[in-house]
C-alpha positions as CSV (number, residue, x, y, z in Angstrom):
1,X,-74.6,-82.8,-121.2
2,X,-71.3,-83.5,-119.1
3,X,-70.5,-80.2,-119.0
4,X,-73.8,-78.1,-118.6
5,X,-74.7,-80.7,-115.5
6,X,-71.4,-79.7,-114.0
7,X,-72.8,-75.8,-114.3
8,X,-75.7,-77.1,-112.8
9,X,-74.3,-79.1,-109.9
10,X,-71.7,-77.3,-109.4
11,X,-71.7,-73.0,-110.9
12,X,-75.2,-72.8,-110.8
13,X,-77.5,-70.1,-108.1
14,X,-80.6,-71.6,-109.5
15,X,-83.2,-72.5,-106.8
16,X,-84.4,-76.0,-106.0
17,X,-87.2,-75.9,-108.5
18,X,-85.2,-74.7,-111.1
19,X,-82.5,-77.7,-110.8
20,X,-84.9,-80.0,-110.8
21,X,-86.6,-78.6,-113.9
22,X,-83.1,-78.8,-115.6
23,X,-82.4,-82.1,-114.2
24,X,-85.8,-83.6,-115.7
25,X,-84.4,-82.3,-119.0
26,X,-81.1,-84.1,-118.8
27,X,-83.1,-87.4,-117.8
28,X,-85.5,-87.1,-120.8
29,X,-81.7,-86.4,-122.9
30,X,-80.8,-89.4,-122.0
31,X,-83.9,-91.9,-122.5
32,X,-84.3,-90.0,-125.8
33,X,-80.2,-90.7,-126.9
34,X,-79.8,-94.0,-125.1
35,X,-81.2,-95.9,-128.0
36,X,-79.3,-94.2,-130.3
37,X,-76.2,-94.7,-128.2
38,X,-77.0,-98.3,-128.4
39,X,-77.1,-98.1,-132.3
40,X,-73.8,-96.8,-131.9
41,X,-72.2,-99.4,-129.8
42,X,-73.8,-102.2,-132.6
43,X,-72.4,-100.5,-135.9
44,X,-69.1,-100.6,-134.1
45,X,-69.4,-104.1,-132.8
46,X,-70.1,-104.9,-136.6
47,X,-67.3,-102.8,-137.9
48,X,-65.3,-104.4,-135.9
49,X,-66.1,-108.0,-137.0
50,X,-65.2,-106.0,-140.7
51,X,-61.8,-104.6,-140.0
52,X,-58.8,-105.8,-140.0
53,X,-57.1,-106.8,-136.2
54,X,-55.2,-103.5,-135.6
55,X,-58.2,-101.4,-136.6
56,X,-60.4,-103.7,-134.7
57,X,-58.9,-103.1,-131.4
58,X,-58.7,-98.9,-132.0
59,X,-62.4,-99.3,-132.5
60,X,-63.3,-101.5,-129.5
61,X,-61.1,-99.2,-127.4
62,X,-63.1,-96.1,-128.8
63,X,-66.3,-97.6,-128.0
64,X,-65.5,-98.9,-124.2
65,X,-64.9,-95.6,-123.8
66,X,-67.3,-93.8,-125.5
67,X,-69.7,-96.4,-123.2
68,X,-67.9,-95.6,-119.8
69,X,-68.4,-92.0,-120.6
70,X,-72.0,-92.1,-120.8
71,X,-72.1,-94.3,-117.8
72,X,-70.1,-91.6,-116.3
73,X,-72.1,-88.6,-117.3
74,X,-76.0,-90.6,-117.0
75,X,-74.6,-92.0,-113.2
76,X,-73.7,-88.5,-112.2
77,X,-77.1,-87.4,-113.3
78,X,-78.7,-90.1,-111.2
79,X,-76.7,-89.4,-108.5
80,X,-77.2,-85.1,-108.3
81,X,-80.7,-86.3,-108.7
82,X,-80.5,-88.1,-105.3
83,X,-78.8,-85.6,-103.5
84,X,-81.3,-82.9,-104.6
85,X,-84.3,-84.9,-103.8
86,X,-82.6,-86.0,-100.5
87,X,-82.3,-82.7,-99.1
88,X,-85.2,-81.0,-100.0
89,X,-88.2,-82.0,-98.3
């Protein structure tokens, strides 16, 4: 998703329409993989609880920033979002 929203945002000669159409998709990626996402974060919070100390901290480091990714990648969605709307009457 990171990388075909920076085609779109950035590469992209598409009109307004057709941004928006691709945008909506990326919107509907995300409410459809958030809860799985979610599941993610809880197996690992439980494998943590499981592992031994060392591993432990690999795999809470691994999921902050598997988590700050998709907060990076679902805000810059948001935010292209609001720039296209917010030029286009």
């Amino acid at each position: 998703m990171d990388l075909q929203l920076t085609n779109v945002e950035h590469f992209s000669k598409s009109n307004f329409d057709d941004k928006m159409c691709r945008l909506n998709g990326f919107q509907q990626e995300i409410t459809l993989n958030t809860n799985k996402i979610d599941q993610l974060i809880v197996f690992g919070e439980q494998l943590i609880q499981k592992s031994e100390p060392l591993d432990a901290i690999l795999i809470e480091d691994e999921l902050e920033e598997l988590h700050r990714y998709c907060q990076e990648v679902f805000g810059r969605v948001a935010r292209f979002h609001q720039r296209l709307t917010s030029r286009h009457p």
